[in-house]
ZANUVO-467843 format. One line per field, with one value per residue: residue number from 1; chain; y, x, z of N, C-alpha, C in turn. Coordinates in steps of 0.001 Angstrom, whole numbers. Each point is the difference from the previous one (the first is absolute). Layout:
seq NUM  ...
mol A  ...
n.c2 Y  ...
n.c1 X  ...
n.c3 Z  ...
ca.c2 Y  ...
ca.c1 X  ...
ca.c3 Z  ...
c.c2 Y  ...
c.c1 X  ...
c.c3 Z  ...
//
This chain:
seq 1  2  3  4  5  6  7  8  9  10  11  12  13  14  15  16  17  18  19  20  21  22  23  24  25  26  27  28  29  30  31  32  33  34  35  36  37  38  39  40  41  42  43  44  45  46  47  48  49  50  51  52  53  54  55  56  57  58  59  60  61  62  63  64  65  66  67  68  69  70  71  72  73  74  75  76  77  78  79  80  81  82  83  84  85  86  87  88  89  90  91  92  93  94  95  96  97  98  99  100  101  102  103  104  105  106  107  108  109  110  111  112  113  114  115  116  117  118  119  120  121  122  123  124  125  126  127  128  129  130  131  132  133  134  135  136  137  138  139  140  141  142  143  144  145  146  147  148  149  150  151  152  153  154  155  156  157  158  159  160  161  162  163  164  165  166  167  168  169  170  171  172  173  174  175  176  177  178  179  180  181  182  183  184  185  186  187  188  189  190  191  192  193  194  195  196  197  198  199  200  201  202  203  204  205  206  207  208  209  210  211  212  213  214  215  216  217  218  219  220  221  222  223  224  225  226  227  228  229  230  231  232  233  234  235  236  237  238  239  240  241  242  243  244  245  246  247  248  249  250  251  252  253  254  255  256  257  258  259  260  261  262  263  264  265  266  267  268  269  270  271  272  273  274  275  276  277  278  279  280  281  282  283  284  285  286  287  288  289  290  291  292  293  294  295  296  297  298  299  300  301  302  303  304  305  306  307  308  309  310  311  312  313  314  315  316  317  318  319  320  321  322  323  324  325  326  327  328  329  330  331  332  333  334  335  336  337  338  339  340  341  342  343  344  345  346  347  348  349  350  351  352  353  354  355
mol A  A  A  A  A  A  A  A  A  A  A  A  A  A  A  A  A  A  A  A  A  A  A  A  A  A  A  A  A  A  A  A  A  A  A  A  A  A  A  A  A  A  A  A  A  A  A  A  A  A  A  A  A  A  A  A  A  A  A  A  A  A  A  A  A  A  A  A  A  A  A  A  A  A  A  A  A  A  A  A  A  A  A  A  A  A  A  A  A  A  A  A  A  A  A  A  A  A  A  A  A  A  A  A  A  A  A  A  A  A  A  A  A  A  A  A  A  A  A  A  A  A  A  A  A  A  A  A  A  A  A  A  A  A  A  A  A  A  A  A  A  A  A  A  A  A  A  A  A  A  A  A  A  A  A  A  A  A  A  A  A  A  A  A  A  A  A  A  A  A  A  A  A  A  A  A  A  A  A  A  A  A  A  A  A  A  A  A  A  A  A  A  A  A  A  A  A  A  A  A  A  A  A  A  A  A  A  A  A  A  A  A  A  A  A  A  A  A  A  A  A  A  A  A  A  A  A  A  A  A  A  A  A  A  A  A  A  A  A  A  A  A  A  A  A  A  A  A  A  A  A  A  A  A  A  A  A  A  A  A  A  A  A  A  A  A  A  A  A  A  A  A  A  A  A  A  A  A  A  A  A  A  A  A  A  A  A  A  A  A  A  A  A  A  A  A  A  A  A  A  A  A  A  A  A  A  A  A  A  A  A  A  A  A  A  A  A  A  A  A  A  A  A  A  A  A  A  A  A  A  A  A  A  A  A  A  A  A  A  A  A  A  A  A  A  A  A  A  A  A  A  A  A  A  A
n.c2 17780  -298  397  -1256  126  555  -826  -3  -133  831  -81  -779  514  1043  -664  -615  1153  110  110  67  -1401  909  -655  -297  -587  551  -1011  1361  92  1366  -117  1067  -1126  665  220  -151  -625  -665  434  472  -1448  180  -418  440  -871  -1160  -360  -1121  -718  -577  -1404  445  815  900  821  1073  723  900  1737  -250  1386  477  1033  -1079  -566  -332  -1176  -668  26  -1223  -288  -949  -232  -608  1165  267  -265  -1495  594  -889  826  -192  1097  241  862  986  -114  500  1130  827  -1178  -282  29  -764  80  -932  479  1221  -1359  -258  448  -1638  493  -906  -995  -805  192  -852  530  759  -933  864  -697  -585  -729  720  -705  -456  354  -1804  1067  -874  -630  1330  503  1166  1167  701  803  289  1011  591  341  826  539  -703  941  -1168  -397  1157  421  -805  -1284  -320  -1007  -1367  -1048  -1278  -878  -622  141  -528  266  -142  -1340  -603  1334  -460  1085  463  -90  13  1260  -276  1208  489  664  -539  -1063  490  401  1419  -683  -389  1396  161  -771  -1326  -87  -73  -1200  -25  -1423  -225  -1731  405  -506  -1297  842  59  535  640  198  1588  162  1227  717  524  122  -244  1873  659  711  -791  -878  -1025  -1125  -749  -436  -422  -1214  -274  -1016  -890  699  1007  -241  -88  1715  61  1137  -377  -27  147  -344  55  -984  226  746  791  -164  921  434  -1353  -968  -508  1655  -701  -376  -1644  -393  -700  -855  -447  -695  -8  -1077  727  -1163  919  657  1176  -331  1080  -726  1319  1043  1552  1051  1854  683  -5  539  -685  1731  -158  -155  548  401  -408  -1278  -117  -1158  -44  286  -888  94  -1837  159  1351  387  551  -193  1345  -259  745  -433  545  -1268  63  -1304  216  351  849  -529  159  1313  -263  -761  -1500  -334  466  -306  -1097  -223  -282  -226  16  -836  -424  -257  -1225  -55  -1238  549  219  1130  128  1220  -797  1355  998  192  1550  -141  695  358  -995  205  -14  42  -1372  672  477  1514  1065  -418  -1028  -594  -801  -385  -1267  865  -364  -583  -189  -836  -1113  876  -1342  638  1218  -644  277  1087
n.c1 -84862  -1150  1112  -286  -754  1267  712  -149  942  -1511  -1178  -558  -562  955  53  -719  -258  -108  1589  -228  523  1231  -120  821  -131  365  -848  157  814  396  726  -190  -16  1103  -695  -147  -468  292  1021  -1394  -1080  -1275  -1266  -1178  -352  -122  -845  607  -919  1122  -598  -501  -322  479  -1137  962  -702  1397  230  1051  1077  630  -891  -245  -304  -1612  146  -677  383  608  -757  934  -859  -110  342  191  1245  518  611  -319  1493  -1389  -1011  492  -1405  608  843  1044  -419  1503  965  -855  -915  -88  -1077  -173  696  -323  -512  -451  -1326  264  -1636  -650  -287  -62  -1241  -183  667  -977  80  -436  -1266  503  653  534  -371  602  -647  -220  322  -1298  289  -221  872  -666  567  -511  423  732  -107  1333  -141  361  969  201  -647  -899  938  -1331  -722  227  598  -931  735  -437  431  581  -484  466  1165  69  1282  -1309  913  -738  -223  -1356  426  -949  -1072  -1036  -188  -970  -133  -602  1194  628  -944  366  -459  -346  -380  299  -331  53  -816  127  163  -12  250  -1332  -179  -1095  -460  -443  -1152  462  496  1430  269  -256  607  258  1148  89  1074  -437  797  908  134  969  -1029  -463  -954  102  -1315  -1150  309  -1172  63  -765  57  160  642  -412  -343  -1744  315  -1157  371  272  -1703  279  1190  852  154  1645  -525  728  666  -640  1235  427  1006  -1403  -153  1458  860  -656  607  396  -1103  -720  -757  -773  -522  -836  -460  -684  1391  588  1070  131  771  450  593  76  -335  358  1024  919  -320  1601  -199  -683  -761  -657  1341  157  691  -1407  -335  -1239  -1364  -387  -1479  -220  -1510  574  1527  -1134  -650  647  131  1016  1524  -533  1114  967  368  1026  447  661  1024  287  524  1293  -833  14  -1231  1110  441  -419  -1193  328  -1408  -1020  279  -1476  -173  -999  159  -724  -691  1332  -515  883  317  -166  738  -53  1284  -227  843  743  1015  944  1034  -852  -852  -312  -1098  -181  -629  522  1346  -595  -407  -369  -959  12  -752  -152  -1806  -152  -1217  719  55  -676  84  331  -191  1216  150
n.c3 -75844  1072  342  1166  898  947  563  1322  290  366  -1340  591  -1120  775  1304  -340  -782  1532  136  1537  326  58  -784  864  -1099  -1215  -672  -411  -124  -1022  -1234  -746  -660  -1261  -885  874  -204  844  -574  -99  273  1420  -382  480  1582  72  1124  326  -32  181  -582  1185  -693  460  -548  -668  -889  -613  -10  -1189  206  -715  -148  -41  605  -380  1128  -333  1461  439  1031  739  430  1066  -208  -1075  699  -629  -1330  -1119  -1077  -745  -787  -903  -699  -213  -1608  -1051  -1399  545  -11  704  -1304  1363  -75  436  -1156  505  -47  1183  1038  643  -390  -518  502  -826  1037  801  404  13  850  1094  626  -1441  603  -586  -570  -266  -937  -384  -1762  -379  1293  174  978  322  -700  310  -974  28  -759  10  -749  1255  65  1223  1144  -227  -693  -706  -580  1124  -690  39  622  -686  844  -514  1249  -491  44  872  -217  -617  -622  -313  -360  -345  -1002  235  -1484  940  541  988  462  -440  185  -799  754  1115  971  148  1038  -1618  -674  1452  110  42  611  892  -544  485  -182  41  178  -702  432  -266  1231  -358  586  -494  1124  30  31  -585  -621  271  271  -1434  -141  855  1149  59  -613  1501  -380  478  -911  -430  66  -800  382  -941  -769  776  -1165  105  246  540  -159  1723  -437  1302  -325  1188  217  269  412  -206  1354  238  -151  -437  900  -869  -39  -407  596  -732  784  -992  179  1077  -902  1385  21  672  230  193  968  -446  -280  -173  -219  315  -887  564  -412  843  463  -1489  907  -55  450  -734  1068  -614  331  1079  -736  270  1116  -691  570  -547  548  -683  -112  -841  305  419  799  -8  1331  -11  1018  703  418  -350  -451  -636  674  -317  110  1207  1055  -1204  -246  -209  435  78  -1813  -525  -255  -953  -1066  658  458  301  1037  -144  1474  724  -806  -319  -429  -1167  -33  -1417  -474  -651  606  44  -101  267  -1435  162  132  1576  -1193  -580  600  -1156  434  -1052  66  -1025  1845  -1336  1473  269  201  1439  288  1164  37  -100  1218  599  -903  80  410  126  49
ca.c2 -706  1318  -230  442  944  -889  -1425  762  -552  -316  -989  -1470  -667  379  -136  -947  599  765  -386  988  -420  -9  -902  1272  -260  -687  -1195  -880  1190  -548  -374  1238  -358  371  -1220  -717  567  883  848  1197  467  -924  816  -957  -1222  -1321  -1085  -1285  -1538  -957  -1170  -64  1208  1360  752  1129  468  1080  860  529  668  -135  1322  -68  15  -962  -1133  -1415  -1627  -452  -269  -776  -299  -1080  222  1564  1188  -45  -98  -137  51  -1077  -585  1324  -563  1117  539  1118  -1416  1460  -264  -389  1157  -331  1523  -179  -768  1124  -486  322  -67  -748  342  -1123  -914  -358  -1172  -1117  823  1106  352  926  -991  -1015  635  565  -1213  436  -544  -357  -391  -511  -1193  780  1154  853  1517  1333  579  1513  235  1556  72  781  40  1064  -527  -191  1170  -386  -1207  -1302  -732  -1777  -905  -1339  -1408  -556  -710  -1325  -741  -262  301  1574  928  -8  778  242  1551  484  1066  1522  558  -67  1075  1764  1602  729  8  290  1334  992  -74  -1053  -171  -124  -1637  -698  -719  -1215  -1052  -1166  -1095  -774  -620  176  -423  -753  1063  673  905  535  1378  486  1395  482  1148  914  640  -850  821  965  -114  -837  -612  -1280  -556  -1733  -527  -1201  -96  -1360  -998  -1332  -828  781  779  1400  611  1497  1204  350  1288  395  121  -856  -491  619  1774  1149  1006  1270  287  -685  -816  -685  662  -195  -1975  -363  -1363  -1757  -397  -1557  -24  -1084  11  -367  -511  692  1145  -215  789  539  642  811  1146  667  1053  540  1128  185  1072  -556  697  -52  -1106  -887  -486  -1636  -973  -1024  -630  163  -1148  301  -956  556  -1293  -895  635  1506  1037  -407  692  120  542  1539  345  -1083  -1290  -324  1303  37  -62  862  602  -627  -850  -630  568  1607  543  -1251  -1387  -339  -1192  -1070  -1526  -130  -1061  -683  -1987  92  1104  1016  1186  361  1161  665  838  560  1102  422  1259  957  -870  361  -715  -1182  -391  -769  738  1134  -251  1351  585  -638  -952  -1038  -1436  -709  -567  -371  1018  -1194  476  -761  280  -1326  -866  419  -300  -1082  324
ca.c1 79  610  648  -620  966  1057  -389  855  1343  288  -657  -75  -113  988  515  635  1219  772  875  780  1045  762  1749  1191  1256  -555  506  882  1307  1076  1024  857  757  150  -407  -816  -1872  -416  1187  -114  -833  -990  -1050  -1596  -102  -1211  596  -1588  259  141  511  331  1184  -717  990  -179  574  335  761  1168  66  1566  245  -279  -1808  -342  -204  -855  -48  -652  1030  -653  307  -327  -794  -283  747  1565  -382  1702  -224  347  367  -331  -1163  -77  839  392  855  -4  289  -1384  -489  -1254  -566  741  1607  477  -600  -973  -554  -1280  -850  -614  -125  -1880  19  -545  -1545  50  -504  1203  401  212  1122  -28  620  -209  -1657  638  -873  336  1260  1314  -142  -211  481  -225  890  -38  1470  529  1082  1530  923  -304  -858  -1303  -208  -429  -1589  -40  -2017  -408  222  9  122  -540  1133  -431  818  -49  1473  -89  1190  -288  -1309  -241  -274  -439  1346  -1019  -404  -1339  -350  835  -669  -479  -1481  -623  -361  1304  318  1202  854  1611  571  -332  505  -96  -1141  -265  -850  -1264  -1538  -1556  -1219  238  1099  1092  275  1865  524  1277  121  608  -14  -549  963  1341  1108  -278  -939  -1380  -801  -237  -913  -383  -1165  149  -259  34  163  -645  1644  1575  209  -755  -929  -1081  281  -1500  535  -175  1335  873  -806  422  364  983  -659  -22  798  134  951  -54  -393  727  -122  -672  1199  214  -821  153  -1250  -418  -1417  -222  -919  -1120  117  1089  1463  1107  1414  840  672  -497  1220  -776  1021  1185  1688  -76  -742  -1359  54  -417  761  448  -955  -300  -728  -1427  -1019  -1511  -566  -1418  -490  -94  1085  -246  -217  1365  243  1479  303  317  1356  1038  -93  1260  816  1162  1026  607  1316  911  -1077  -271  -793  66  -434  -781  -269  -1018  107  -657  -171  -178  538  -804  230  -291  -537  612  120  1190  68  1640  -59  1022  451  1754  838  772  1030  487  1355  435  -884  -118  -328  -369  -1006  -1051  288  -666  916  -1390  -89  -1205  -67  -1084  -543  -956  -1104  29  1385  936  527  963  1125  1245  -60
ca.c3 1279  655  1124  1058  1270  577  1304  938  133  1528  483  397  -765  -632  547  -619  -1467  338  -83  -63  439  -1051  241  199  -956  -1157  -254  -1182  -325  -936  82  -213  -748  -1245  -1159  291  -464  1329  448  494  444  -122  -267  -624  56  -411  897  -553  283  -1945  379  1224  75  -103  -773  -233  -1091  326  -968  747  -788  -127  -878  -1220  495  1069  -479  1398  618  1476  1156  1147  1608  1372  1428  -839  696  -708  -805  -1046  -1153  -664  -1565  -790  -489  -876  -62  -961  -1456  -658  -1764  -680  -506  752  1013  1704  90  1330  876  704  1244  76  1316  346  -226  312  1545  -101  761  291  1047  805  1339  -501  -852  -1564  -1049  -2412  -444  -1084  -298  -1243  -153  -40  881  -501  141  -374  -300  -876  -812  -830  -1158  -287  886  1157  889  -558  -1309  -655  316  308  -127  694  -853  990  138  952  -168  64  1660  920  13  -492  -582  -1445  -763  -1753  185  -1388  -627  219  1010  -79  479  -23  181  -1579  -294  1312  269  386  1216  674  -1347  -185  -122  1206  1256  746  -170  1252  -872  694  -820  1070  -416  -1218  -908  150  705  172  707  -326  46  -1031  734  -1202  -1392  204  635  724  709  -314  952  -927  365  208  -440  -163  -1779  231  -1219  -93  159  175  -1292  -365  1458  -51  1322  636  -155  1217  486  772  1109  753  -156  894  999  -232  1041  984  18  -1374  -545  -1279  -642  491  -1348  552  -295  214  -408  762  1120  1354  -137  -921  -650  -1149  906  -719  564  -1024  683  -507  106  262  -790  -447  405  1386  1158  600  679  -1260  -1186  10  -615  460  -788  295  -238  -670  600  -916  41  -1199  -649  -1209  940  1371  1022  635  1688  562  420  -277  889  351  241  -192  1557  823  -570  69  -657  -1658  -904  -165  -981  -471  951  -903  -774  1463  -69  1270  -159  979  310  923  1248  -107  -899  -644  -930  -740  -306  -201  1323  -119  971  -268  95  1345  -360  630  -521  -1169  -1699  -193  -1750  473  1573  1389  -6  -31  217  33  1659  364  1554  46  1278  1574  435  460  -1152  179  1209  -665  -1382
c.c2 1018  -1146  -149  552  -1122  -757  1000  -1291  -804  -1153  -1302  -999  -294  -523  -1852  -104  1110  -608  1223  -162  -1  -1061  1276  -198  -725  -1144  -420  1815  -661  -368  812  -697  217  -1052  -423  403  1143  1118  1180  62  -1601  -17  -951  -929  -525  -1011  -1418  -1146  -1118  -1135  -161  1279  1635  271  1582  220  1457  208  493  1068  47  1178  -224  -484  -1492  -1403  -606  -1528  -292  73  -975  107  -767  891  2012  1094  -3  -577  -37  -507  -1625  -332  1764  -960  1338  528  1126  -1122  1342  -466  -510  1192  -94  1478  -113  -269  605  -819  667  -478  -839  541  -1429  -1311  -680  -882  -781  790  1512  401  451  -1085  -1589  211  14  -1405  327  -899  107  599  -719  -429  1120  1059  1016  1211  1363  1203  1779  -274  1617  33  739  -575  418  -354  622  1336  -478  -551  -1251  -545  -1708  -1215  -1042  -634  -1015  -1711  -1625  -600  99  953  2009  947  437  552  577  1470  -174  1276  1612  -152  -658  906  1369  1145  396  303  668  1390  1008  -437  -1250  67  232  -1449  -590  -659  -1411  -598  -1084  -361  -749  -166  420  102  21  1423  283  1855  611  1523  342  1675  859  1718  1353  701  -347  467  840  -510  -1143  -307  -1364  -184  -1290  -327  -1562  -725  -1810  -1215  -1406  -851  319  742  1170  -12  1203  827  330  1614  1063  665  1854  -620  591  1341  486  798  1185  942  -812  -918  -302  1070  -80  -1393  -512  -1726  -1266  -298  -1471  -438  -1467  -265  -757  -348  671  1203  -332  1244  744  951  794  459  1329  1149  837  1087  -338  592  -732  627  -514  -1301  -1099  -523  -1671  -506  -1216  -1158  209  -1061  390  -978  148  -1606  -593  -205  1172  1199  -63  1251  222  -173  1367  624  -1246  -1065  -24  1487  -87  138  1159  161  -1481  -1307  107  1072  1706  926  -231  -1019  -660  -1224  -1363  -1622  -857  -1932  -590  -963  15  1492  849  605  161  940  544  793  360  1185  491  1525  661  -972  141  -1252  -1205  -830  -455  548  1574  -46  1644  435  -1209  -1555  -653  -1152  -769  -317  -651  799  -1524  575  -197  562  -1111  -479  535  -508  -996  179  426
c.c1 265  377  -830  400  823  -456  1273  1099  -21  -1240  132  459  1446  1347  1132  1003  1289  1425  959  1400  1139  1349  952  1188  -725  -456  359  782  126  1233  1565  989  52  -753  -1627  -1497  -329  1005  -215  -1106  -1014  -930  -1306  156  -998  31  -714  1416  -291  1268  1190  967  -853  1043  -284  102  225  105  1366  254  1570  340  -289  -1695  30  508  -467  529  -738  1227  -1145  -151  -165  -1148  -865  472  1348  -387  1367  -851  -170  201  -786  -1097  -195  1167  143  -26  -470  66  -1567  -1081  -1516  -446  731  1606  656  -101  -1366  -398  -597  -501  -559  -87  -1703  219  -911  -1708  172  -356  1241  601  506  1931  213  914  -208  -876  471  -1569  716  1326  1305  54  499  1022  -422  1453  97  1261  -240  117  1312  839  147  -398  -1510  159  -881  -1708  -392  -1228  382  378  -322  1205  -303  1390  -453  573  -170  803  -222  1100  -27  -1284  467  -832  -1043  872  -520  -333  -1705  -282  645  -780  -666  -1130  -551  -253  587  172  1409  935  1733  597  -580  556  -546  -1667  -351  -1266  -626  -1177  -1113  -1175  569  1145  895  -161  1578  -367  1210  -497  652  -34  -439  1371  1339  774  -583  -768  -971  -599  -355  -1255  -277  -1008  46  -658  -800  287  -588  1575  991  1179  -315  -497  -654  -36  -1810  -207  -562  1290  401  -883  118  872  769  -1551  -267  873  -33  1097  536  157  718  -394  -1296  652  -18  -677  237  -1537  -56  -1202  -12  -1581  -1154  427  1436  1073  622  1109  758  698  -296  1726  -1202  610  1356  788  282  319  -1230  -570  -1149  582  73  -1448  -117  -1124  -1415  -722  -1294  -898  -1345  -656  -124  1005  -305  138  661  -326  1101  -788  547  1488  733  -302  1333  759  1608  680  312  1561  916  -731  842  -813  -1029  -878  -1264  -605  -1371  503  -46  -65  -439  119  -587  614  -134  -421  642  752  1087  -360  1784  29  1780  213  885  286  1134  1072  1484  1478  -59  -1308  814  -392  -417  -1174  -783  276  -869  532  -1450  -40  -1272  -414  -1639  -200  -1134  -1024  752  1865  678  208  1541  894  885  33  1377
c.c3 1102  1706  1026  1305  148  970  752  400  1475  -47  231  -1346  -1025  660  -368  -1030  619  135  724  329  -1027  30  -329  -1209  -940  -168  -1728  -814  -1393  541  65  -892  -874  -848  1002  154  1149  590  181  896  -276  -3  -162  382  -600  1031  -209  426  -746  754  1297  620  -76  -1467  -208  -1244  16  -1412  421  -994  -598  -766  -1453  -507  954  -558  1607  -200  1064  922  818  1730  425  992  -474  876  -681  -1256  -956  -930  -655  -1475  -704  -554  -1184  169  -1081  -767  -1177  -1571  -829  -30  1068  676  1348  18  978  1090  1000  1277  -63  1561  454  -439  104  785  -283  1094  519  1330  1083  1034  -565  -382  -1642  -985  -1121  -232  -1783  -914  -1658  295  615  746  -872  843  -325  364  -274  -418  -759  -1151  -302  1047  1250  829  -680  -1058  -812  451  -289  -281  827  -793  658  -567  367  282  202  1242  1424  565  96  -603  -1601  -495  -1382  150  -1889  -673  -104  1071  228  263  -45  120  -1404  -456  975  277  204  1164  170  -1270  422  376  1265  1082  963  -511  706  -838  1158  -471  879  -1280  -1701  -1302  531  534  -584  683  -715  280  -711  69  -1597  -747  626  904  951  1437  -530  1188  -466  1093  -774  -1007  -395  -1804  253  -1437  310  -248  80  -572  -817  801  -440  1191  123  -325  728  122  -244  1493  1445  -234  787  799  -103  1259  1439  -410  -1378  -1126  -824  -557  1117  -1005  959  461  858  670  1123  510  905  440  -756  -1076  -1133  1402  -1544  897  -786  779  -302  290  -135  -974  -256  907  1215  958  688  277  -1033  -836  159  -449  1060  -430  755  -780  -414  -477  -1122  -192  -1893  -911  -918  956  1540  702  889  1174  -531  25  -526  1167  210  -63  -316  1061  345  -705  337  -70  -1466  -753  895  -306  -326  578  -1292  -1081  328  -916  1567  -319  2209  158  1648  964  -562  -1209  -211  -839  -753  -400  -347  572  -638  852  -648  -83  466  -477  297  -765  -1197  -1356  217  -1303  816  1663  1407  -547  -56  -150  76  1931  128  1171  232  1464  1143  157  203  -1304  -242  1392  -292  -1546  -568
//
C-alpha cells in the first residue's frame, strides 16, 4: 500500500473537522484516591448517547493496570462517575483478569453529522477491549476482547473466555501487541481498526491497520496493512494510533493521533490528534498537520493533546481527547510526572461561554 500525497490543513475541505477552541479545564480528572480505578490517572474517551443522557466511557489507571467505566452528562462539558463496566478478577485463570481498555462501543450509525447511539446487534450491545497480561502500566502484549450487554442500565456485560484477536497471528508490524479498537458495518462486513506497535520493549513504532468479519468473532487482516503508516520524518514519524473510524457523506474521517520524536526536547515530541481521508476504508490520505494541537504553556494539555472521540449535534463539533501536562501538587493525580486528563476542543468558540 503505498500512501497518497497529503490534503493541506488549510484546504476547504478540511475545515469542518477543525476544533480549535480549547475548554480551559478538564472535563473529567482521576481521582487520586488510594484503591480507586482511576487514582493515578484518566484515559481513552468513548462519547455517545443512550436513553436520554450523554455518556463517556473511560480508562482509569491505579498502578496496577487498566480498568473502564462510564460517566454521565447533561450538557458534555460536566461529567460523573456512573458505574465501572471492566473491572480486575486477578483470582480467575481469564486472559483479561489484569483487567483492561474499553476503546469502543458499536453505534447504531457511522455517520459524523448524526449523533452516535448504540446499535443493538443480535438483541445486545456490544464492547471492544484490550487487555495485558502483566502487571503495570500496559505490561506485556495486549490482544482484543468483546463483550457484550443485554441491559438498558449498561451495567451488566458478559466477557468471553478468549481474546478475538491478537498479535500472535499477525505481522512483524504489530508483534508487540495491540491497542485501541474501533468496529464499523459497511457493505454487509464488520470493519475492525486497531493499531499496534512492532516490539514489546524499548523505542517502537505503532501504526493502523484494519481486519474484517461476518460476526465479530473471526476476523481476517486486510492484507494491505498497515493501512495507515508512520510519516517519513514528519509529526507521525513514530506512532500513527487510535483509531476513530467516521463518515461523512461520500467519504470515510479517520481520526488519530500521531507523535513525531521520543525526546521531550524536541518539538515533535508532543502527541497530537490528525486526520485521514479515504473513499474505501483501504486507502487513506492524511492532512498534512495535526487537526488538534496541543495547548499552549500552563494549558491542561501541554504535553499531549490526543486519542480523539468526536462527537456531532446541532452544527457543532465536539472533539475528546486526552490532555496532559506536567504534574504538579496542586493536581489530583499523578502517572510518569504528568498530570492526565480527559479534555475537549469544539468548532464554535460560543460554545464555550459560561462555561
Amino acid at each position: 500500500m503505498v500512501e497518497k500525497d497529503t490534503i493541506s490543513i488549510n484546504d476547504k475541505r478540511i475545515r469542518d473537522y477543525l476544533t480549535p477552541y480549547h475548554y480551559q479545564k478538564p472535563v473529567l480528572s482521576g481521582s487520586g484516591k488510594a484503591g480507586r480505578f482511576d487514582e493515578k490517572a484518566v484515559d481513552i474517551p468513548f462519547v455517545f448517547f443512550h436513553g436520554g443522557k450523554y455518556y463517556m466511557v473511560y480508562t482509569g489507571f491505579d498502578g496496577i493496570g487498566y480498568q473502564s467505566a462510564l460517566a454521565q452528562s447533561d450538557d458534555l462539558f460536566h461529567w460523573e462517575f456512573y458505574c465501572m463496566i471492566l473491572e480486575r478478577h486477578p483470582k480467575t485463570e481469564r486472559w483479561d483478569r489484569g483487567g483492561g481498555a474499553v476503546t469502543w462501543l458499536i453505534k447504531e450509525n457511522d455517520d459524523l453529522r448524526k449523533v452516535p447511539c448504540l446499535k443493538k446487534v443480535d438483541g445486545k450491545y456490544w464492547m471492544i477491549y484490550h487487555a495485558y497480561p502483566g502487571t503495570g502500566y500496559e505490561a506485556g502484549s495486549a490482544e482484543i476482547g468483546i463483550a457484550w450487554c443485554e441491559t438498558e442500565d449498561l451495567k451488566t456485560w458478559n466477557f468471553l473466555e478468549y481474546p478475538v484477536f491478537s498479535w500472535k497471528d499477525g505481522a512483524s508490524w504489530e508483534k508487540g501487541g495491540l491497542y485501541k479498537a474501533c468496529v464499523i458495518w459497511e457493505k454487509d462486513m464488520w470493519y475492525l481498526f486497531y493499531n499496534a506497535k512492532n516490539k514489546e520493549n524499548g523505542n517502537w513504532n505503532e501504526q493502523i491497520g484494519v481486519a474484517f468479519s461476518k460476526d465479530l468473532l473471526h476476523w481476517e487482516r486486510y492484507a494491505g496493512n498497515p493501512v495507515l503508516r508512520n510519516g517519513k520524518n514528519k509529526w507521525d514519524c513514530t506512532f500513527v494510533a487510535d483509531p476513530y473510524v467516521v463518515k461523512d457523506g461520500d467519504i470515510w474521517l479517520c481520526f488519530y493521533y500521531g507523535i513525531g520524536l521520543m525526546d521531550p526536547e524536541d518539538d515533535l515530541y508532543h502527541a497530537e490528534d490528525g486526520l485521514a481521508i479515504s473513499e474505501d476504508l483501504l486507502h487513506w490520505t492524511k492532512v498534512s498537520e495535526p487537526v488538534l494541537r496541543h495547548g499552549d504553556n500552563g494549558a491542561y494539555d501541554n504535553h499531549h493533546a490526543h486519542k480523539p472521540s468526536v462527537f456531532y449535534k446541532d452544527g457543532a463539533l465536539y472533539h475528546f481527547y486526552c490532555g496532559t501536562c506536567k504534574a504538579d501538587k496542586k493536581y489530583p493525580t499523578e502517572l510518569f510526572d504528568e498530570y492526565r486528563t480527559i479534555c475537549v476542543a469544539v468548532n464554535q468558540e460560543s460554545l464555550l461561554e459560561n462555561r
